[in-house]
PQR file with spaces between the fields and no chain letter, atoms N, CA, C, O and H, PARSE charges and radii, in Angstrom:
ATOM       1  N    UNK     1     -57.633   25.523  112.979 -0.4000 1.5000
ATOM       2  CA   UNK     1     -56.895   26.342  112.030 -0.0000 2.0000
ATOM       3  C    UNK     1     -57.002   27.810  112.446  0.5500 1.7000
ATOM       4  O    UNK     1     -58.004   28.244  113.015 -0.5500 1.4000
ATOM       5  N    UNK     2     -56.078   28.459  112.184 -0.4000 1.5000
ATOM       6  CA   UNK     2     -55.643   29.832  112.607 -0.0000 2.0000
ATOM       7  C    UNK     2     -56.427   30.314  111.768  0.5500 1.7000
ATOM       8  O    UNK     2     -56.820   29.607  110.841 -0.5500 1.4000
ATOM       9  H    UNK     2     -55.265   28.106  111.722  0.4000 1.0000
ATOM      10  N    UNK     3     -57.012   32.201  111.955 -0.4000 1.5000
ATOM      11  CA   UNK     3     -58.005   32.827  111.817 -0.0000 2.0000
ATOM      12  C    UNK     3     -57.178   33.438  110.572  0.5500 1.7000
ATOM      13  O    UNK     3     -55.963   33.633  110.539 -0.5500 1.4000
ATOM      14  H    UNK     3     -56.692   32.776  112.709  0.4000 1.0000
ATOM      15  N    UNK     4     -57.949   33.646  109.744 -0.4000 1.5000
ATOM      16  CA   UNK     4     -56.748   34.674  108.348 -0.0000 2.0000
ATOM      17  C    UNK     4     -57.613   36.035  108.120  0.5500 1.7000
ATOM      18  O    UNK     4     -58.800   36.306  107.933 -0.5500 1.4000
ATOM      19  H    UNK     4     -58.936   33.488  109.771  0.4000 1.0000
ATOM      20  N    UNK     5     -56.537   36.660  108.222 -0.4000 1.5000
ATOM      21  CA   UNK     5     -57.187   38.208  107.572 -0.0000 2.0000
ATOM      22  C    UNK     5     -56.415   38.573  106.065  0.5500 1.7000
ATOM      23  O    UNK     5     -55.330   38.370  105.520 -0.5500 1.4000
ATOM      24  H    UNK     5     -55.573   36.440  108.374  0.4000 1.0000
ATOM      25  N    UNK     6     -57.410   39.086  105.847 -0.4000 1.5000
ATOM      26  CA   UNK     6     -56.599   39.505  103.672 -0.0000 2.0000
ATOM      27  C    UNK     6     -56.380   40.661  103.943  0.5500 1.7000
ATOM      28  O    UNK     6     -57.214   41.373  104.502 -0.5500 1.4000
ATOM      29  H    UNK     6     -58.292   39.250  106.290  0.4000 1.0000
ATOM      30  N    UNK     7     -55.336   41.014  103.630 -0.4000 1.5000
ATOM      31  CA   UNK     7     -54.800   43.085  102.882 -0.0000 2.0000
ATOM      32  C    UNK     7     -54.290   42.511  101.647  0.5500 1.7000
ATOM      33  O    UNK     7     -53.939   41.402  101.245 -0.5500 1.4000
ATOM      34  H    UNK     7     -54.658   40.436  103.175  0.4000 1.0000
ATOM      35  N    UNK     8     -54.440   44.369  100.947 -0.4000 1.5000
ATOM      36  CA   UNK     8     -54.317   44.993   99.806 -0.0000 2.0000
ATOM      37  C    UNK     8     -53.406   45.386  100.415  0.5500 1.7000
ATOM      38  O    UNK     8     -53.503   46.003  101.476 -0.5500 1.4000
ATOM      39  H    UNK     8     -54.725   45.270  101.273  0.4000 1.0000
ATOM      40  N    UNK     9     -51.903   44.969   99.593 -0.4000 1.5000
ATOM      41  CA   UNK     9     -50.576   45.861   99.360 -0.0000 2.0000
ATOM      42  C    UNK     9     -50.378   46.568   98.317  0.5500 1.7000
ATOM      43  O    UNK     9     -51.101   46.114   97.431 -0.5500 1.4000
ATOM      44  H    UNK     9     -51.824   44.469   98.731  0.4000 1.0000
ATOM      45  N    UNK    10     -49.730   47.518   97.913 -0.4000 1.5000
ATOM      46  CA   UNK    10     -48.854   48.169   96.523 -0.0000 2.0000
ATOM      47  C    UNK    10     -47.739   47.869   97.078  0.5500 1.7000
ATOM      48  O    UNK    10     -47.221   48.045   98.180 -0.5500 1.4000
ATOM      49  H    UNK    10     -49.143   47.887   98.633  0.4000 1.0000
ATOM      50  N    UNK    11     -47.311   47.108   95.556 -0.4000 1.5000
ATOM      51  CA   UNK    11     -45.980   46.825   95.510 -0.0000 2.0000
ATOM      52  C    UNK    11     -44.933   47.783   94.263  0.5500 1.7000
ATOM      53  O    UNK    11     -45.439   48.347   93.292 -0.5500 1.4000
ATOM      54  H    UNK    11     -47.732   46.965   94.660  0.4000 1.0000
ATOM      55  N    UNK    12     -44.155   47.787   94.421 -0.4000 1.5000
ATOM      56  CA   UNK    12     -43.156   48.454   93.244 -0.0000 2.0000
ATOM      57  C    UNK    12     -42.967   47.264   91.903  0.5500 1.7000
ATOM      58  O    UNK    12     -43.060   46.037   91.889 -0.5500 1.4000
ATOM      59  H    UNK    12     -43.745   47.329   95.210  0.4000 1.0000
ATOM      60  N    UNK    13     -42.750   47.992   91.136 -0.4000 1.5000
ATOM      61  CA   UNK    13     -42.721   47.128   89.613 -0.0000 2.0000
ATOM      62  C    UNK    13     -41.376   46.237   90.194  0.5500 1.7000
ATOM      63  O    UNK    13     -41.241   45.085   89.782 -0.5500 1.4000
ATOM      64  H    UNK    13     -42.675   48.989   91.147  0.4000 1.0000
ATOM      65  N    UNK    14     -40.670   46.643   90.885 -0.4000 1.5000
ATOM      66  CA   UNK    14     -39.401   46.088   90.616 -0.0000 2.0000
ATOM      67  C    UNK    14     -39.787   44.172   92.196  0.5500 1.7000
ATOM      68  O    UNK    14     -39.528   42.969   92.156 -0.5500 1.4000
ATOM      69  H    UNK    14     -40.780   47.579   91.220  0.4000 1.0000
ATOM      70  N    UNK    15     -40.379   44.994   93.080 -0.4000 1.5000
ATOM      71  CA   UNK    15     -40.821   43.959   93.921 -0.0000 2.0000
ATOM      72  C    UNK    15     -41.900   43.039   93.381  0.5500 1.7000
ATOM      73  O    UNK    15     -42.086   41.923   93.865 -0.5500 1.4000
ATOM      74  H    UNK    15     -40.589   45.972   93.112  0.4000 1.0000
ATOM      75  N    UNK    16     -42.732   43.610   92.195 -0.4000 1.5000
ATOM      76  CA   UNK    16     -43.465   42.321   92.012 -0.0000 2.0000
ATOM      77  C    UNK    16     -43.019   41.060   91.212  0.5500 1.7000
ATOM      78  O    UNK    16     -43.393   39.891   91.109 -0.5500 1.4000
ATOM      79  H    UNK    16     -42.581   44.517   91.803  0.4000 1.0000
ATOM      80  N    UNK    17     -41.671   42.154   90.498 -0.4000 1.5000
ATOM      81  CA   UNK    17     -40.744   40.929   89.365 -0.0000 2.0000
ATOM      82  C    UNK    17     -40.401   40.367   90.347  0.5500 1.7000
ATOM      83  O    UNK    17     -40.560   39.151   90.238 -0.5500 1.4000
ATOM      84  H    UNK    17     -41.367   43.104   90.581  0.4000 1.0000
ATOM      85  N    UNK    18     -39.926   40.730   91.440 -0.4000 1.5000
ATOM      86  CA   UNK    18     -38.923   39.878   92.308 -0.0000 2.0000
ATOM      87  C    UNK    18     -39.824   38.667   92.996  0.5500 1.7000
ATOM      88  O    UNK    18     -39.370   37.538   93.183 -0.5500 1.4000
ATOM      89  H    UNK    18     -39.798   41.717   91.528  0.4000 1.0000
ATOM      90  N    UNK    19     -41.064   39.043   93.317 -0.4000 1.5000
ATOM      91  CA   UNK    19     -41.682   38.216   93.878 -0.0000 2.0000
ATOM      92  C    UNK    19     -42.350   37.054   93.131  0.5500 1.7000
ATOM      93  O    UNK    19     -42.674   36.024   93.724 -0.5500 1.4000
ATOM      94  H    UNK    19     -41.433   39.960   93.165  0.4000 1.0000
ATOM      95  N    UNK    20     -42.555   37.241   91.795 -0.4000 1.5000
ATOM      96  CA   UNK    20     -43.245   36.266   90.654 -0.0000 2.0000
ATOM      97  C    UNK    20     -42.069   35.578   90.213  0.5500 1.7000
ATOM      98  O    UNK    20     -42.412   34.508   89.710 -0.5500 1.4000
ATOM      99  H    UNK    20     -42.293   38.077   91.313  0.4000 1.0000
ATOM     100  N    UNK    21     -40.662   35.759   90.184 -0.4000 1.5000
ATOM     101  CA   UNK    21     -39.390   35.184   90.053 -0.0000 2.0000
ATOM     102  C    UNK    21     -39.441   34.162   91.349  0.5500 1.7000
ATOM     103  O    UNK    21     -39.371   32.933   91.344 -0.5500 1.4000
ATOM     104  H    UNK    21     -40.383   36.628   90.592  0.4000 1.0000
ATOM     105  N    UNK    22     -39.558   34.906   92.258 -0.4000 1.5000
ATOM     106  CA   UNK    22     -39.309   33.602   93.311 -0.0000 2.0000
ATOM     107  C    UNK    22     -40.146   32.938   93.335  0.5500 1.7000
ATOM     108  O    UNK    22     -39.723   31.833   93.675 -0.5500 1.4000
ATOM     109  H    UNK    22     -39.615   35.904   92.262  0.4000 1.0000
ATOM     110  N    UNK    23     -41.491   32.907   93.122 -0.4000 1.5000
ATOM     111  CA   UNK    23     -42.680   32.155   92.973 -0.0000 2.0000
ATOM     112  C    UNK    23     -42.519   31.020   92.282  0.5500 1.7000
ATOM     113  O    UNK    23     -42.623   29.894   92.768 -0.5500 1.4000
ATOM     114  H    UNK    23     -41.835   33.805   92.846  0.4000 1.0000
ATOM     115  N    UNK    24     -42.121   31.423   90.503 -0.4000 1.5000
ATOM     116  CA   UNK    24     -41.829   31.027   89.747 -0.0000 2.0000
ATOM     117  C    UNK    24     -40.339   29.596   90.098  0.5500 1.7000
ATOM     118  O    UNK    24     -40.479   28.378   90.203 -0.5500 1.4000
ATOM     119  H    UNK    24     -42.037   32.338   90.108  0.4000 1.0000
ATOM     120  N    UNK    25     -39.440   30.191   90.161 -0.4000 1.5000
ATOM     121  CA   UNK    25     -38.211   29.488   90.931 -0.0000 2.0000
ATOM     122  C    UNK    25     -38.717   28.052   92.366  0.5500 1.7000
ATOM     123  O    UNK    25     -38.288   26.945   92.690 -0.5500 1.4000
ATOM     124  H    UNK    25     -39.326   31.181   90.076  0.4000 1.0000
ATOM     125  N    UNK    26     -39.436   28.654   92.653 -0.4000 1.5000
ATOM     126  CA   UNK    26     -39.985   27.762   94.111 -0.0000 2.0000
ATOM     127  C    UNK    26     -40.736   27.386   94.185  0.5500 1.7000
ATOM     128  O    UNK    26     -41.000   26.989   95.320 -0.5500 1.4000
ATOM     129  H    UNK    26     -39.785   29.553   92.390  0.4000 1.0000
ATOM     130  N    UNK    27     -41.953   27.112   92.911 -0.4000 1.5000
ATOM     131  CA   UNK    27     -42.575   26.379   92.422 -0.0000 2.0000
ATOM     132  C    UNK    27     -43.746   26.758   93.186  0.5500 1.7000
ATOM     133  O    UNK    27     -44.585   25.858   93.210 -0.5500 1.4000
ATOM     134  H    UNK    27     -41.738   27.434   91.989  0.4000 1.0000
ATOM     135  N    UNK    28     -44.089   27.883   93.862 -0.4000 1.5000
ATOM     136  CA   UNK    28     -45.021   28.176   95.110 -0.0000 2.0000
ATOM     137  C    UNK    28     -45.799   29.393   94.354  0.5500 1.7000
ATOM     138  O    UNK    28     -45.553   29.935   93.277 -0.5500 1.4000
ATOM     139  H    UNK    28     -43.407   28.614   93.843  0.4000 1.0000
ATOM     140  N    UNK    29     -46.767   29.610   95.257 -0.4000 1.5000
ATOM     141  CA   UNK    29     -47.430   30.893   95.039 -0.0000 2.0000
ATOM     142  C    UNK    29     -47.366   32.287   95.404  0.5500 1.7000
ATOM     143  O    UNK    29     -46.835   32.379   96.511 -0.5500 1.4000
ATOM     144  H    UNK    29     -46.966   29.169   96.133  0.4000 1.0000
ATOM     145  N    UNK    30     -47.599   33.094   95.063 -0.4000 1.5000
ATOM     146  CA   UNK    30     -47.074   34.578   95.343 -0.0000 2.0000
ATOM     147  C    UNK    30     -47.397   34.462   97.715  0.5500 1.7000
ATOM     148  O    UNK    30     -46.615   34.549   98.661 -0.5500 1.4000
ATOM     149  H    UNK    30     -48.030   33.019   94.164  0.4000 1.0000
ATOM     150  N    UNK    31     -48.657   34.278   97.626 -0.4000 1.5000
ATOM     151  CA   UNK    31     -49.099   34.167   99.381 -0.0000 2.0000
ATOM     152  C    UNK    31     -47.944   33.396   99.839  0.5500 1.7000
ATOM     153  O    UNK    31     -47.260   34.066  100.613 -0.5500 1.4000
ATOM     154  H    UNK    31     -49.293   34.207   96.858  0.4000 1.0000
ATOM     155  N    UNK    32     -47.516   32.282   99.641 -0.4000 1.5000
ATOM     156  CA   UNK    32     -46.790   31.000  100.390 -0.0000 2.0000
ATOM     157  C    UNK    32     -45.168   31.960   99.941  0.5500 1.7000
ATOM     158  O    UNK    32     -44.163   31.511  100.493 -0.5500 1.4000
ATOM     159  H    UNK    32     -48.072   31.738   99.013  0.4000 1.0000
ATOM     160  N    UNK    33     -44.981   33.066   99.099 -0.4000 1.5000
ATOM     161  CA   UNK    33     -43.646   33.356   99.391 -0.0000 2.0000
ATOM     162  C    UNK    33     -43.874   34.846  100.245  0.5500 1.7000
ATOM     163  O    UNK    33     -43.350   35.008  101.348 -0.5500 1.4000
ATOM     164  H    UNK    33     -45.797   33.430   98.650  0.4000 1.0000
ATOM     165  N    UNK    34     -44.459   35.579   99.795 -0.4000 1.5000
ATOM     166  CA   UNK    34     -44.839   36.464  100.930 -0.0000 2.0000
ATOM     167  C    UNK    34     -45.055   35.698  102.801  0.5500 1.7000
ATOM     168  O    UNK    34     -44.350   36.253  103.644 -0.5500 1.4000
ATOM     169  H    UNK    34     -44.885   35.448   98.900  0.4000 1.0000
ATOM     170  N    UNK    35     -45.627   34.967  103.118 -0.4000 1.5000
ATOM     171  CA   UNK    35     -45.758   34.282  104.490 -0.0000 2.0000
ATOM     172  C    UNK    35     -44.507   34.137  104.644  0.5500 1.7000
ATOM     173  O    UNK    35     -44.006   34.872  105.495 -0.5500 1.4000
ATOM     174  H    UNK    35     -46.199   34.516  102.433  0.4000 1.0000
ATOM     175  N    UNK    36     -43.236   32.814  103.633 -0.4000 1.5000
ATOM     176  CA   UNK    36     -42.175   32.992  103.993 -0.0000 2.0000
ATOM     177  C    UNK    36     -41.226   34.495  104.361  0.5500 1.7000
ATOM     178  O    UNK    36     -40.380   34.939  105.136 -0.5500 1.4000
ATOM     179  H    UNK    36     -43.643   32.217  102.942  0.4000 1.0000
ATOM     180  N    UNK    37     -41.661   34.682  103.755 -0.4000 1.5000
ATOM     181  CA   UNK    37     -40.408   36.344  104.164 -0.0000 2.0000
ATOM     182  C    UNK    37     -41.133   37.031  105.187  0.5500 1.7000
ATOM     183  O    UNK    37     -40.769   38.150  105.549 -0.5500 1.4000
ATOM     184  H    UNK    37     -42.349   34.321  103.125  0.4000 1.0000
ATOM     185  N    UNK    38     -41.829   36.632  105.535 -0.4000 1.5000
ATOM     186  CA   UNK    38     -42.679   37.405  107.013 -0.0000 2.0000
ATOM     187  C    UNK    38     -42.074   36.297  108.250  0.5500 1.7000
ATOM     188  O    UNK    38     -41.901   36.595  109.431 -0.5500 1.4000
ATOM     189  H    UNK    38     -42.125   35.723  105.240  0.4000 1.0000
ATOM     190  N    UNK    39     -41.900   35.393  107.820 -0.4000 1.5000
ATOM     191  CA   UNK    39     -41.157   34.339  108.966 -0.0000 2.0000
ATOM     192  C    UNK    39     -39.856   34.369  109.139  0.5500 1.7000
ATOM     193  O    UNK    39     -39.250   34.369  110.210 -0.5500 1.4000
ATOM     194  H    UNK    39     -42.040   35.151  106.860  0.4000 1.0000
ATOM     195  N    UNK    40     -39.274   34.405  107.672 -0.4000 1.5000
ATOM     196  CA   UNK    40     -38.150   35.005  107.279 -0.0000 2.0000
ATOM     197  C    UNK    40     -37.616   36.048  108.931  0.5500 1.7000
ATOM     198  O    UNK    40     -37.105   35.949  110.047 -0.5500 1.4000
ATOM     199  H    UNK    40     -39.765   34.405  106.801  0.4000 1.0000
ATOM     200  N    UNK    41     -38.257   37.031  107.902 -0.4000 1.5000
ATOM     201  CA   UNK    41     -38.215   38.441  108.720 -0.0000 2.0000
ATOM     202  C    UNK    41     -38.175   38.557  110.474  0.5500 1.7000
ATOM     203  O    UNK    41     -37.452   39.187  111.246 -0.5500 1.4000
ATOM     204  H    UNK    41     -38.672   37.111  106.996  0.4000 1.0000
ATOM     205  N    UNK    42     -39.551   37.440  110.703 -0.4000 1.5000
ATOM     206  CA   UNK    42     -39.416   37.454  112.751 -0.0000 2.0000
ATOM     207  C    UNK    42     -37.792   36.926  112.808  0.5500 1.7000
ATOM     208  O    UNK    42     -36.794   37.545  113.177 -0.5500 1.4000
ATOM     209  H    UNK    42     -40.139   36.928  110.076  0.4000 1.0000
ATOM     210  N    UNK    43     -37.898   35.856  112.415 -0.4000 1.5000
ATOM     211  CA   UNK    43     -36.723   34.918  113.016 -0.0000 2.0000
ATOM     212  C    UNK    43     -35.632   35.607  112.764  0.5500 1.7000
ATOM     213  O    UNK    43     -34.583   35.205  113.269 -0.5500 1.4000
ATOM     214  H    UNK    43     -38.708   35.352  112.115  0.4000 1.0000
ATOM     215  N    UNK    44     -35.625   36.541  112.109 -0.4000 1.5000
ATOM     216  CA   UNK    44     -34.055   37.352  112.082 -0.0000 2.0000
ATOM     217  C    UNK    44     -34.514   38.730  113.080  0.5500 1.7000
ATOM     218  O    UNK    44     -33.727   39.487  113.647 -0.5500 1.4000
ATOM     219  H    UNK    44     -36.477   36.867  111.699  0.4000 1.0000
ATOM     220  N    UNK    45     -35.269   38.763  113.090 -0.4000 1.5000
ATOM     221  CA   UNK    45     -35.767   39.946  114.036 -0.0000 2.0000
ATOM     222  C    UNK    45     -35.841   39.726  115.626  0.5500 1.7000
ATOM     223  O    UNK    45     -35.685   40.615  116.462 -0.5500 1.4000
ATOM     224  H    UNK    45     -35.908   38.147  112.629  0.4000 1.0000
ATOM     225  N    UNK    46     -36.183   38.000  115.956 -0.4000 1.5000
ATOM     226  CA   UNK    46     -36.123   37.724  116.688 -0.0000 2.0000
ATOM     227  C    UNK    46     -34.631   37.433  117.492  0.5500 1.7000
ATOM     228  O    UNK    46     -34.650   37.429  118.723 -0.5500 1.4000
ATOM     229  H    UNK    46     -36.311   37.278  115.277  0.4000 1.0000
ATOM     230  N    UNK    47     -33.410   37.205  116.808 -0.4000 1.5000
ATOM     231  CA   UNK    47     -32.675   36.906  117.036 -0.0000 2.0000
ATOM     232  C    UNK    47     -30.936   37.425  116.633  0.5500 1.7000
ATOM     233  O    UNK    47     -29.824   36.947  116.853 -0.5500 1.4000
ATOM     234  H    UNK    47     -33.394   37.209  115.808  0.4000 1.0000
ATOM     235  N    UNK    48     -31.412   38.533  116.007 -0.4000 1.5000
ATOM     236  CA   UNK    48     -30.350   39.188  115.949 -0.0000 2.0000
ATOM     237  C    UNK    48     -30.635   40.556  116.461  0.5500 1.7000
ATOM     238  O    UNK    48     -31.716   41.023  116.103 -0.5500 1.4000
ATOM     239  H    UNK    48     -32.316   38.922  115.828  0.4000 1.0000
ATOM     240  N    UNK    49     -29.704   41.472  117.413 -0.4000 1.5000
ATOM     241  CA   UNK    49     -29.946   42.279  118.196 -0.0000 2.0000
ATOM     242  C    UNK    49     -28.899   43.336  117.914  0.5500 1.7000
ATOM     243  O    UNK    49     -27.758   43.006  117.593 -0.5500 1.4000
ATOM     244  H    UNK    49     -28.826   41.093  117.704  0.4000 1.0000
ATOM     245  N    UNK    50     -29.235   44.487  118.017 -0.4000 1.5000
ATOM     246  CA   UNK    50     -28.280   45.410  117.207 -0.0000 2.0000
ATOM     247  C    UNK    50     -26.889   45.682  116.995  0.5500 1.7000
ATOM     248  O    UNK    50     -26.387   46.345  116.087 -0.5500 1.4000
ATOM     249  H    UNK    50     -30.162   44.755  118.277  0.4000 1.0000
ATOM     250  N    UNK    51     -26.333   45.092  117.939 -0.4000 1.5000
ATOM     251  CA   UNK    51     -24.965   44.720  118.083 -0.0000 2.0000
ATOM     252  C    UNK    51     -24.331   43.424  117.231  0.5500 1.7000
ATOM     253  O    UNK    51     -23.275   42.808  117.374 -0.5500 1.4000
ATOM     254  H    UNK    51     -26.741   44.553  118.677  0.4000 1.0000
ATOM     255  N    UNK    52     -25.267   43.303  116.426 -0.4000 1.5000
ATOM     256  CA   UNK    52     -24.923   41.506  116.276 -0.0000 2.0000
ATOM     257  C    UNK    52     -24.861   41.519  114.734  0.5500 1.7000
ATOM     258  O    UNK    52     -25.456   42.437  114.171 -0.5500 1.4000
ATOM     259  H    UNK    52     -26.125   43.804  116.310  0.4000 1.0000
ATOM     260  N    UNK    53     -24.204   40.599  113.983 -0.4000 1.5000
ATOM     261  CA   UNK    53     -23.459   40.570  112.731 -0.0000 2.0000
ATOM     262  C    UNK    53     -24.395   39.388  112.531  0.5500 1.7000
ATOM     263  O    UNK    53     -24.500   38.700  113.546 -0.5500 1.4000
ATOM     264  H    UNK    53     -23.721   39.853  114.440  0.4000 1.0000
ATOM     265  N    UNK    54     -25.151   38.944  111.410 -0.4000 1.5000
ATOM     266  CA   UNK    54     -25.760   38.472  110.514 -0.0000 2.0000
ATOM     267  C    UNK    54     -24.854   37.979  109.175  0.5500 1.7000
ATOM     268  O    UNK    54     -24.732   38.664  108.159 -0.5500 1.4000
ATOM     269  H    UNK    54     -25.066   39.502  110.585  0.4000 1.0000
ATOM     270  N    UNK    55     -24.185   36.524  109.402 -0.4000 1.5000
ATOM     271  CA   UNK    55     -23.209   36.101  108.401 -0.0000 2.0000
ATOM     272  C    UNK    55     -23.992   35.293  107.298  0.5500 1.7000
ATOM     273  O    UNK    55     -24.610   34.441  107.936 -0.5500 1.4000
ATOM     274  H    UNK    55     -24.283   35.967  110.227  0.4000 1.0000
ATOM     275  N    UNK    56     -24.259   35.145  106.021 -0.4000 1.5000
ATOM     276  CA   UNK    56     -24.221   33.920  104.977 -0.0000 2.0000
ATOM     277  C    UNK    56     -23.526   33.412  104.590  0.5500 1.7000
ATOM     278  O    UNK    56     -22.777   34.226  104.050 -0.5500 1.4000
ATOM     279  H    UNK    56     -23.756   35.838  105.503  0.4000 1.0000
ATOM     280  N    UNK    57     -23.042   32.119  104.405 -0.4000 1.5000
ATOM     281  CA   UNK    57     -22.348   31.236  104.155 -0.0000 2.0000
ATOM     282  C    UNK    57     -22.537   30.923  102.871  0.5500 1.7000
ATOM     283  O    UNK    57     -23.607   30.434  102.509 -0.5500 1.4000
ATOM     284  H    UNK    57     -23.650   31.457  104.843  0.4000 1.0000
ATOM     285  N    UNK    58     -21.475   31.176  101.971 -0.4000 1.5000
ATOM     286  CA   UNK    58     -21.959   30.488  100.402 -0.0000 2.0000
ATOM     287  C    UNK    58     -20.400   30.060  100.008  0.5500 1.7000
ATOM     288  O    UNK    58     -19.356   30.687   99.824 -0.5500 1.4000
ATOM     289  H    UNK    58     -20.606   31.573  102.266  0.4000 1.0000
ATOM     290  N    UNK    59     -20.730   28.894   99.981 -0.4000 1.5000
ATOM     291  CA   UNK    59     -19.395   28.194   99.406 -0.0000 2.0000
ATOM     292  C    UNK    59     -18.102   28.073  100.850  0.5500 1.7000
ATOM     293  O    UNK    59     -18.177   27.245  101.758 -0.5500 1.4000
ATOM     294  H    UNK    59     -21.578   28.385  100.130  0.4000 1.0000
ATOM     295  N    UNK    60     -17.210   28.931  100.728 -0.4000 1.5000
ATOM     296  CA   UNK    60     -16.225   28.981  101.566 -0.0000 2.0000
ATOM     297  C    UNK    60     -16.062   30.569  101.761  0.5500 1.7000
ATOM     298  O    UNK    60     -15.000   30.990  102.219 -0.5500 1.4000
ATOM     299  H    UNK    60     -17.149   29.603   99.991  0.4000 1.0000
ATOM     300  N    UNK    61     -17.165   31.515  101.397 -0.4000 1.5000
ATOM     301  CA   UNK    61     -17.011   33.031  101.735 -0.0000 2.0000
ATOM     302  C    UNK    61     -18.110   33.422  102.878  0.5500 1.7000
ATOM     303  O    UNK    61     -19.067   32.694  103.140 -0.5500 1.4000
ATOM     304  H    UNK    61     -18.028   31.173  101.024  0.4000 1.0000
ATOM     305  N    UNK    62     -17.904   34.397  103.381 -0.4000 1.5000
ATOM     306  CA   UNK    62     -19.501   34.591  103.962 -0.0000 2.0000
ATOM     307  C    UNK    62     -19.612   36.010  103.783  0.5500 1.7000
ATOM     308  O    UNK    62     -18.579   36.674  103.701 -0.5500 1.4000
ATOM     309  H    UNK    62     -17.126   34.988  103.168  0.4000 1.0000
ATOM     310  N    UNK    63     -20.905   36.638  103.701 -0.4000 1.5000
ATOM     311  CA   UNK    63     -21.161   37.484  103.519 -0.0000 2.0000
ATOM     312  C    UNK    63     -22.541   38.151  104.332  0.5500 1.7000
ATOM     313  O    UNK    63     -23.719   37.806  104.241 -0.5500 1.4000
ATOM     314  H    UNK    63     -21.745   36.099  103.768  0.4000 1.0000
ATOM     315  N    UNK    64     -21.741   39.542  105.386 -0.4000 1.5000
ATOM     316  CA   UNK    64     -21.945   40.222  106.405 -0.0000 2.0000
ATOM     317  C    UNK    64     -23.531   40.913  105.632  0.5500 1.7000
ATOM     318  O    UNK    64     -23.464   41.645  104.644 -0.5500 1.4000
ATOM     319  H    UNK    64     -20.784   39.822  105.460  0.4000 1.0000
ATOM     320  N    UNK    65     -24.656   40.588  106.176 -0.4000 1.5000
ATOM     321  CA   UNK    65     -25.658   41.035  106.183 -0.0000 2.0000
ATOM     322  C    UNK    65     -25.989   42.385  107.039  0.5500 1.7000
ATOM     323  O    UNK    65     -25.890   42.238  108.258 -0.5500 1.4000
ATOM     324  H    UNK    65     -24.710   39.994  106.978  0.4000 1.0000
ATOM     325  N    UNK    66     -26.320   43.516  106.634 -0.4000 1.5000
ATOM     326  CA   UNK    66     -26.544   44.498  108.074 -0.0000 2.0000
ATOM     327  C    UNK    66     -28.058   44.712  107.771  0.5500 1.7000
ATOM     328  O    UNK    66     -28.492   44.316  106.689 -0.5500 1.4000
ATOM     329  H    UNK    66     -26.400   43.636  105.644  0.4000 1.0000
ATOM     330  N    UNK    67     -28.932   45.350  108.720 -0.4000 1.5000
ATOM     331  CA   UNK    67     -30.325   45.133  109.017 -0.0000 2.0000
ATOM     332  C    UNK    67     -30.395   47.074  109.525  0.5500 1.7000
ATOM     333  O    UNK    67     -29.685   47.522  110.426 -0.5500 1.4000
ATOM     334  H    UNK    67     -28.579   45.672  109.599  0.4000 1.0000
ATOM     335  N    UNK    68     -31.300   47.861  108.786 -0.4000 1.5000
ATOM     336  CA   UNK    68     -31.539   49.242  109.532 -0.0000 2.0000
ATOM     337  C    UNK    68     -32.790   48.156  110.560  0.5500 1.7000
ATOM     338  O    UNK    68     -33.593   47.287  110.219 -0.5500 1.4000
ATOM     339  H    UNK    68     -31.877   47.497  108.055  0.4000 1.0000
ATOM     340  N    UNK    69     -32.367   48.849  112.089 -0.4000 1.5000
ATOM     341  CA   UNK    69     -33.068   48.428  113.066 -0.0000 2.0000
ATOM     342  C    UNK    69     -34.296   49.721  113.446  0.5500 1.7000
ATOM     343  O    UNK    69     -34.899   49.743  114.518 -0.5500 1.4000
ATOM     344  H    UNK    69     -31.715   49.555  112.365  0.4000 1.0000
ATOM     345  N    UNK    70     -34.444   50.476  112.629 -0.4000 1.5000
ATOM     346  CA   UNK    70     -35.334   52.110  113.027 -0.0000 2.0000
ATOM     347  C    UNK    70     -36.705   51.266  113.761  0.5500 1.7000
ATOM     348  O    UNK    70     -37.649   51.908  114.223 -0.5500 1.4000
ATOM     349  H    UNK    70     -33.954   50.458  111.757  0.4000 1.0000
């Protein structure tokens, strides 16, 4: 098993609703949705390159994601 290190974040009132909503919604824990959006995060980091359009698909629309790359 992989080695774990703990941090202390501050979060904004408005990110911790968001994050206890998705918790809540996904039946998971605040850690297991934080990890997701850190995987989240590589794999779009990994693979979209600044030139490159980031589409979602919902229904029959999609909708153009843009990413500040700083």
């Amino acid at each position: 098993m992989a080695k774990t290190e703990k941090y202390e974040v501050e979060l904004s009132p408005e990110n911790i609703e968001a994050l206890r909503s998705l918790a809540t919604r996904r039946g998971m824990d605040a850690n297991t949705i934080i990890q997701q959006a850190i995987a989240t995060e590589k794999l779009i980091a990994d693979n979209v390159g600044e030139d490159d359009d980031l589409l979602i698909k919902k229904g029959d629309k999609f909708q153009k994601i843009v990413f500040d790359r700083r």
